[in-house]
C-alpha positions in Angstrom: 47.4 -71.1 7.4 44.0 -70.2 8.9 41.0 -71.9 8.5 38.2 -70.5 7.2 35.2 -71.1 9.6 31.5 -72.1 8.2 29.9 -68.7 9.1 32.8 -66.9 7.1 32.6 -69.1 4.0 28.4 -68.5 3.9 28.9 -65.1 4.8 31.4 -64.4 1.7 29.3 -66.9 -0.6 26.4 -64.7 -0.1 28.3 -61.5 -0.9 29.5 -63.0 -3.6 25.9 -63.4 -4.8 24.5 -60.0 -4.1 27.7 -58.6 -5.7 26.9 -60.6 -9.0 23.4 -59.3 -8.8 24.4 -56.0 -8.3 26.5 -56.4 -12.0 23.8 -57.8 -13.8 21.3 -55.3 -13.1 23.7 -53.2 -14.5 25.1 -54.5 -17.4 21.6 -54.3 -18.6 21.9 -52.3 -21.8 19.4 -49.7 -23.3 17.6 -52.2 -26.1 14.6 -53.3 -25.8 15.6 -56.9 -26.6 18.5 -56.9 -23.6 15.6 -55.6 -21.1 12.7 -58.4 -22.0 15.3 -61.3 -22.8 19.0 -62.4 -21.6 19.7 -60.2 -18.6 16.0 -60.5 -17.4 16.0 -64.6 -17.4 18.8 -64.6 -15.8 18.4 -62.3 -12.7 14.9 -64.3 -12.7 17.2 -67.5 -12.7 19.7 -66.5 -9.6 18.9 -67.5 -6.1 17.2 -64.5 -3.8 15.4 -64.9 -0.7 13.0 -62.4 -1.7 8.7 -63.1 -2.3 8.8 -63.8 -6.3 6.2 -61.2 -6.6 8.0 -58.7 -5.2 11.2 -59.2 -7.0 9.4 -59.4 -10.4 8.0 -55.8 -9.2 11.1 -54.1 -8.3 13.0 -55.7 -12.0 10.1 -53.9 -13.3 10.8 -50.8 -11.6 14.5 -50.6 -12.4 13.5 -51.1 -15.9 11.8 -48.4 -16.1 13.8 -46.1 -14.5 16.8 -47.2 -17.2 13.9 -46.1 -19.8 13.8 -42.7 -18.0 17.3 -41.9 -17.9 17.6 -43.1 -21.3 14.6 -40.5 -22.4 16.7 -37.9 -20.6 19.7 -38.8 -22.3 18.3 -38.6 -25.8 16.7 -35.4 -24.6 19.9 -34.0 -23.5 21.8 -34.6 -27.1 19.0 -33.1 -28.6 19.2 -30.1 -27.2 23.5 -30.2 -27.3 22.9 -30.7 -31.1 20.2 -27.3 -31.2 23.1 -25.4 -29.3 25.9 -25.8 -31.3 23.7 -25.0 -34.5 23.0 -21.9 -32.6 26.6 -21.3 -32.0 27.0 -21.9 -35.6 24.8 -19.2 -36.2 26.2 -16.5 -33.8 29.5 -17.4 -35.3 28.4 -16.5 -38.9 27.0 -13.2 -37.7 30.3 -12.3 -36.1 29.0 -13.2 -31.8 31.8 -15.3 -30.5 30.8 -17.7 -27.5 33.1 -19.2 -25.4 32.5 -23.0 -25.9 29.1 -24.3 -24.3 29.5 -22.1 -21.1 25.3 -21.8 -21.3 25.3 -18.5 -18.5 27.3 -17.0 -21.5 26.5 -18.5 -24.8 23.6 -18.7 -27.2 20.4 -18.7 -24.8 21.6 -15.8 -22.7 22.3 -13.6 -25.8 19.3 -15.4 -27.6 17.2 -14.2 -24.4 18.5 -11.1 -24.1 18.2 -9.8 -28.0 13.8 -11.4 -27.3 13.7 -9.3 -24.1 14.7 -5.9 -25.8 12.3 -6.6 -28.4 9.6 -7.2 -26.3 10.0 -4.5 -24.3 9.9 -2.1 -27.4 7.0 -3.4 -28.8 5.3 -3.1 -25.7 6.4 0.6 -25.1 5.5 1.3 -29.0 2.2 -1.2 -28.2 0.7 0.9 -24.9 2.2 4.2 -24.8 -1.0 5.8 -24.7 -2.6 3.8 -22.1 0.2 3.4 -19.5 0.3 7.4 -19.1 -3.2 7.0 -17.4 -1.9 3.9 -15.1 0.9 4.9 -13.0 2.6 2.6 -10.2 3.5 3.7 -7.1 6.6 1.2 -7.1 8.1 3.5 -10.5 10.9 5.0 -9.8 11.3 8.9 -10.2 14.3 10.7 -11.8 13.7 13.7 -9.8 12.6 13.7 -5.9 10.9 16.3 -3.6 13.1 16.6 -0.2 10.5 16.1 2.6 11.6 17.1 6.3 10.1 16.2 9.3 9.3 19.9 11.6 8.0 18.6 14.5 5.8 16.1 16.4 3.0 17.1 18.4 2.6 14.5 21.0 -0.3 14.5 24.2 -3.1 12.2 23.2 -3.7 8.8 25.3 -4.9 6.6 22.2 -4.4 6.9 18.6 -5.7 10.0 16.5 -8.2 9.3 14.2 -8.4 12.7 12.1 -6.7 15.8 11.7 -7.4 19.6 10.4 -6.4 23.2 10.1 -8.3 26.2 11.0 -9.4 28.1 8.3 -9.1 31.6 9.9 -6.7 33.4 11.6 -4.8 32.1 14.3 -4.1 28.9 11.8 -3.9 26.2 14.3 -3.7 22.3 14.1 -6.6 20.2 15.4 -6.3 16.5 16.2 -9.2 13.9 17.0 -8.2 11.2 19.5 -9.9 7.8 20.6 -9.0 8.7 23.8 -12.6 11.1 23.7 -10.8 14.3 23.6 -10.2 17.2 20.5 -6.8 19.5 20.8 -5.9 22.4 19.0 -1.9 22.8 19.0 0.7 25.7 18.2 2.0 24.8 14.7 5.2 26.1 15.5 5.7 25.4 18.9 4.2 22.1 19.0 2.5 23.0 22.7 -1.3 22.0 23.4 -3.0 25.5 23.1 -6.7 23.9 24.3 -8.2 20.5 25.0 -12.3 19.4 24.2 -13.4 16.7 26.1 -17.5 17.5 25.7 -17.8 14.0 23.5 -18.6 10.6 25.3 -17.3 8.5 22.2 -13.7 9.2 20.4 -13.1 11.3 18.3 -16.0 28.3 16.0 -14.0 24.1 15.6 -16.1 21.3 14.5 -15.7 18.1 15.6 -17.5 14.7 14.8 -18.1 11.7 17.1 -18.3 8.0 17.9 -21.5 8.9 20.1 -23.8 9.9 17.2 -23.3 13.9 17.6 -21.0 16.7 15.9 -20.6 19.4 18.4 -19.4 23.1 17.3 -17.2 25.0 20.2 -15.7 28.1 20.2 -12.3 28.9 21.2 -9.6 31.6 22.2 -6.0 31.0 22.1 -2.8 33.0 22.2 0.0 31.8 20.6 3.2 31.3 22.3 6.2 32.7 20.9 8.0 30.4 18.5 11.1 28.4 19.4 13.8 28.1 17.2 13.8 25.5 14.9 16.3 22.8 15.9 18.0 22.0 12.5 17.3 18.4 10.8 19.5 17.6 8.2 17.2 17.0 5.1 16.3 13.7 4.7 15.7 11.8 1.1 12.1 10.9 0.8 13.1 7.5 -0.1 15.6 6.3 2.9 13.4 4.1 5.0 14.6 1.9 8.3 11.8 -0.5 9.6 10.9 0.2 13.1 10.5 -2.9 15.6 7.4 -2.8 18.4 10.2 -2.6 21.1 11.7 1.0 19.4 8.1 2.3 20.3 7.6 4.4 23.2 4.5 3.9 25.5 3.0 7.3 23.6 2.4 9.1 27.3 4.4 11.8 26.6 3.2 15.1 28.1 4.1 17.8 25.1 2.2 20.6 27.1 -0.9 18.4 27.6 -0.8 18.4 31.6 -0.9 22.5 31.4 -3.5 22.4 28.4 -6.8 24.5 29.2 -10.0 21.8 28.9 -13.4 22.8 27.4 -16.2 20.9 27.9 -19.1 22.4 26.8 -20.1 23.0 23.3 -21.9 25.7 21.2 -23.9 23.7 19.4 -24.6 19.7 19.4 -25.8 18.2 16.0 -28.2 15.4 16.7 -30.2 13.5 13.9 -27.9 10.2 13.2 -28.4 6.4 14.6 -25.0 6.0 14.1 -21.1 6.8 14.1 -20.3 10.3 13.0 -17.2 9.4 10.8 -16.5 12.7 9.5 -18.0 16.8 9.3 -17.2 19.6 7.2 -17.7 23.2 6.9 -20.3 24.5 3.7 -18.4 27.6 2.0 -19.3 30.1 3.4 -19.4 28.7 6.9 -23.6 28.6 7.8 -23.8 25.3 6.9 -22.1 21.9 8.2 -22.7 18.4 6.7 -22.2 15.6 8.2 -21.3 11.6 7.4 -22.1 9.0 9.5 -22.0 5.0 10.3 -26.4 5.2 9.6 -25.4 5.4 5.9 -26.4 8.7 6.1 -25.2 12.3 5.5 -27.1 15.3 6.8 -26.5 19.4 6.3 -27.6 21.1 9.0 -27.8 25.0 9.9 -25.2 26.2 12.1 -27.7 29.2 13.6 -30.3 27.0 14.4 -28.9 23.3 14.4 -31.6 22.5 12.5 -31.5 19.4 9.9 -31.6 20.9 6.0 -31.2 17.6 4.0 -30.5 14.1 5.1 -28.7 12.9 2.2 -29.5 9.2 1.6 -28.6 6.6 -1.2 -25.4 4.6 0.1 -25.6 1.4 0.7 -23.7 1.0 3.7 -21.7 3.1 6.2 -20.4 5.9 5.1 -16.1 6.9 5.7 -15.6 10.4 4.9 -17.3 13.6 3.4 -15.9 16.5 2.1 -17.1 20.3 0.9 -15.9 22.0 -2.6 -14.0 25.0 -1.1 -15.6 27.6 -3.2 -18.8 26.0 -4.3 -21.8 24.4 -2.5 -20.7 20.6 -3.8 -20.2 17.7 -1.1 -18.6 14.5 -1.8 -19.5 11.6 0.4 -17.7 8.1 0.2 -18.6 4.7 1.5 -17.8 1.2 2.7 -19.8 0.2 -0.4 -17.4 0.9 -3.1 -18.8 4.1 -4.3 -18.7 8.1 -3.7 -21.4 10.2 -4.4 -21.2 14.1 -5.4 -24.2 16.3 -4.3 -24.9 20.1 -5.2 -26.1 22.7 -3.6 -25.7 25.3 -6.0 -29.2 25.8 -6.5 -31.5 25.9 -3.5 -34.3 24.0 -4.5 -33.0 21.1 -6.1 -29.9 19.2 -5.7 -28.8 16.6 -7.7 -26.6 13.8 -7.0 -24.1 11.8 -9.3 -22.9 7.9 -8.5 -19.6 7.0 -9.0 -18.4 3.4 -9.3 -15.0 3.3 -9.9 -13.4 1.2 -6.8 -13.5 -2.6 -6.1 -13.2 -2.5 -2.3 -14.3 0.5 1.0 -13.9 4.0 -0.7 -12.0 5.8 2.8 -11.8 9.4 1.2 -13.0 11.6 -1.3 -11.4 15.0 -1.3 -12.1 18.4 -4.2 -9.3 20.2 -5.6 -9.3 24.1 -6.3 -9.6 22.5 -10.0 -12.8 20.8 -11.9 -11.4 17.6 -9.7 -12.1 14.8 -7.4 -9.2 12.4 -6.2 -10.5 9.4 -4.2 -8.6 6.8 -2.1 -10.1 3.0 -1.6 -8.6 0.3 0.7 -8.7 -1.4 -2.7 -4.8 -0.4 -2.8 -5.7 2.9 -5.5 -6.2 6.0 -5.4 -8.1 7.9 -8.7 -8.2 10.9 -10.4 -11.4 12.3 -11.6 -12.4 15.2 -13.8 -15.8 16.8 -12.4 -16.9 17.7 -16.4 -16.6 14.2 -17.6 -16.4 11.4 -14.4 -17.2 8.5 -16.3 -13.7 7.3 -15.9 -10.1 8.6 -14.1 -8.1 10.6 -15.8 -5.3 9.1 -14.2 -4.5 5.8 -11.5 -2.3 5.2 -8.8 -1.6 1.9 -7.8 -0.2 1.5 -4.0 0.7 -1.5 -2.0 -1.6 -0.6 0.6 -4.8 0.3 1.6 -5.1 3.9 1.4 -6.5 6.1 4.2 -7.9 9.8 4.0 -6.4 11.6 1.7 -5.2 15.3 1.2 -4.6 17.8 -1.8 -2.1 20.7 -1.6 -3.9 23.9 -3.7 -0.7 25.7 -4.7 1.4 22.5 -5.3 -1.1 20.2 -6.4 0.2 17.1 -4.6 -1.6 14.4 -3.3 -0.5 13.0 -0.1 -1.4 9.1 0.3 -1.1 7.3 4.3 -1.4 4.5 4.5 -2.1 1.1 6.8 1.4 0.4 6.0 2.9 3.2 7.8 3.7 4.9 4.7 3.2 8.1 3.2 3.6 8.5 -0.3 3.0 11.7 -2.0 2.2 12.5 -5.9 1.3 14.9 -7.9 -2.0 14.9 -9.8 -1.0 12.9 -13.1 0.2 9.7 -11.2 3.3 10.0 -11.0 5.4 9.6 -8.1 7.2 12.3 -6.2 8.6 11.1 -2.8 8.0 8.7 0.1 8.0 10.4 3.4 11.3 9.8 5.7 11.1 6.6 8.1 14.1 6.2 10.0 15.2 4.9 13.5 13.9 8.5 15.2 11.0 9.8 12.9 8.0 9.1 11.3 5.2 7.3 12.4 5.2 3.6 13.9 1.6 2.9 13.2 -0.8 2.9 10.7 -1.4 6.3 9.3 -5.2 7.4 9.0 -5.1 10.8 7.7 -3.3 13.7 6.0 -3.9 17.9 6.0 -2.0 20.2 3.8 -1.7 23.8 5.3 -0.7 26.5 2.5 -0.3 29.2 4.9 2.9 27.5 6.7 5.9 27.9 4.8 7.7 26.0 7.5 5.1 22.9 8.1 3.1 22.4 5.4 1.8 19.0 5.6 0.4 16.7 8.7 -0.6 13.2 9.3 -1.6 11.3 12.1 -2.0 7.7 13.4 -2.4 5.1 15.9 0.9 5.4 17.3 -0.6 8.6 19.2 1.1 11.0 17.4 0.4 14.2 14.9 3.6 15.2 12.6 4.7 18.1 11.1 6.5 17.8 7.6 8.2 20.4 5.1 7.6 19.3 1.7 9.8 20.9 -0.7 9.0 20.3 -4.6 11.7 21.4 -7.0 10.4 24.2 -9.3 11.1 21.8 -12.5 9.0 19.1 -11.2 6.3 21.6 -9.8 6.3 22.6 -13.6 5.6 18.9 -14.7 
């Protein structure tokens, strides 16, 4: 029989002892009387190499954590006892639950009967007020089917703003960083003429980063349309991110190398210190006002180029201005939260409302053939306003972006919303939502989207945007006569 060796019989002796420790700490029972007394003595009483201190500390600690789990214990019958009185209950009622399965049984039903009440009383509660808020992330029953025409594609840098002519030929206009204007076929897509008279970016009027607006005239024939290639239609909702690698370097020529330059305009507007943001045409086309960086706006005669008004009040720069198209009224917005509407209407006076209704830089503020005034706000909303009674929005939308300029449709009476997002949304002039425009893996834009132009004439395209990923689009935007009706 083998001897056991010193070393082994220590070794197993002080096993022994750290197994018996091991049993006492937890045959220590849930009393108060077994924690202070017996079982405490007589772990104190067993040999341990350990500091006395520190071994009175960590009998402490394990006492308390046994009061803890005892807590949670007694919490945990508790709450067995409340859910078999509520099974109790759904029993006399006639609800069967299947034992204590608690993703079936009494909370779920208990939660679900609370959250159908709530929601009643909150529809019942705010019906009124909820028809003036709208949000953009709503779901609609019925959506508009937007196709994309064609892309007009020939600037070097991104395009900051975008028009249409207002006479005959009806052409698109785009205003680049890359210091250059072009005026493009609608249908064909081809660069009819190129302006490169500016030194900063940005009869045709154009504004400018070098503290000008210059009017130029120009002549274009139209080339004969190509045939449409046909794009399935697309629902406004079906979206596919794009990745910076999917982007091309934006050099492509679409007509530009062939593209007839002018350099030399009409007439040059001087009179701001700063930025010229924005321009637009007075009805009747012998005026032009003008919105610039110098927190200024000025109307200026188109004969003479001399100043009328320099329209002052905003606080800081300004982002946008816009003309009524069949009164003398100008909208201007600003960086410092609010838009202000002048009139003309009578020639010696004009008055001028304030309108505070943004928290953040108002980016646009456009007039509808209607007593209205929607305005856009990089405070993620875009607003509703009637011109007879402004002192609030008759109705809200509420985006997930920062909202760029803006554009209203006269016969359809849709707003269309771009956005920093990449996103165009378009809805009508309630609030509610109609349709997101298509972004797949080959169209729509890659960039932010600055700016948006309706054209009513084009039965084919009849809305445009723009951005920084170089590129104008052209979009059909079809709006089912029921909804229209809405």
């Amino acid at each position: 029989m083998p001897v056991e060796g010193g070393s082994s019989a220590a070794a197993r002796q002080a096993k022994q002892k750290r197994k018996s420790h091991s049993l006492s700490i937890r045959r220590t029972n849930s009393t108060e009387q077994d924690r202070t007394g017996l079982p405490r003595d007589l772990l104190e009483g067993q040999e341990s190499k350990l500091p006395q201190p520190l071994r009175n500390n960590l009998l402490d600690l394990f006492g308390q954590i046994e009061r803890e789990f005892e807590t949670l214990y007694i919490e945990n019958l508790e709450l067995r006892r409340e859910i078999d009185t509520l099974n109790e209950r759904l029993a006399a009622d006639g609800q069967t639950v299947d034992g204590g399965d608690l993703s079936r049984g009494a909370l779920k039903t208990k939660a679900s009967h609370s959250t159908s009440q709530l929601s009643q009383k909150l529809k019942t509660t705010y019906k009124a007020s909820t028809s003036k808020i709208v949000s953009s992330f709503k779901a609609t029953t019925s959506r508009a089917v937007c196709q994309l025409v064609k892309e007009y594609v020939g600037h070097r840098d991104g395009i900051w703003d975008l028009g249409i002519t207002r006479i005959h030929p009806v052409v698109l206009g785009t205003a680049s960083a890359d210091h250059s204007a072009m005026l493009w076929s609608i249908e064909t897509g081809k660069c009819l003429l190129k302006y490169v008279g500016h030194a900063g970016s940005g009869t045709f009027l154009k504004s400018s980063g070098d503290q000008t607006a210059h009017i130029w005239r120009y002549m274009v024939q139209l080339p004969t349309p190509q045939p449409v290639a046909d794009i399935s239609q697309v629902s406004c909702e079906d979206e596919v991110e794009f990745s910076d690698k999917d982007e091309g370097d934006g050099d492509g020529e679409g007509g530009f190398s062939d593209c007839p330059s002018v350099r030399v305009p009409v007439t040059t507007l001087k009179s701001h210190q700063g930025v010229v943001i924005a321009a637009d045409w007075l009805v009747g086309g012998k005026q032009v006002v003008t919105a610039s960086w110098d927190r200024t706006a000025n109307l200026y005669d188109v004969e003479t180029s001399d100043l009328v008004h320099t329209l002052t009040g905003h606080d800081q720069e300004l982002t946008h201005c816009c003309t009524h198209p069949t009164q003398r009224l100008v909208v201007t917005s600003s960086r410092d939260t609010t838009f202000r509407l002048w009139d003309f209407r009578d020639p010696s006076i004009h008055s001028v409302n304030v309108f505070q209704g943004h928290t953040d830089t108002v980016t646009s503020a456009v007039f509808t053939v209607a007593d209205n005034v929607v305005s856009g706000s990089d405070d993620r909303t875009v607003k509703v306003w009637d011109l007879k009674n402004m002192r609030s929005p008759i109705a809200t939308i509420r985006t997930d972006s920062a909202v760029n300029r803006i554009s209203v449709s006269v016969s359809q009476r849709i707003i269309a919303l771009p956005h920093d997002n990449r996103q165009v949304r378009l809805f009508d002039m309630t609030g509610v939502r109609l349709a997101r425009l298509p972004r797949t893996n080959r169209q729509g834009h890659r960039r932010m989207v600055c700016c948006s132009v309706w054209c009513e004439d084009n039965p084919t395209c009849n809305l445009f945007t723009c951005g920084f990923d170089r590129q104008a689009i052209g979009w059909n935007i079809n709006i089912p006569a029921l909804l229209q009706e809405k």
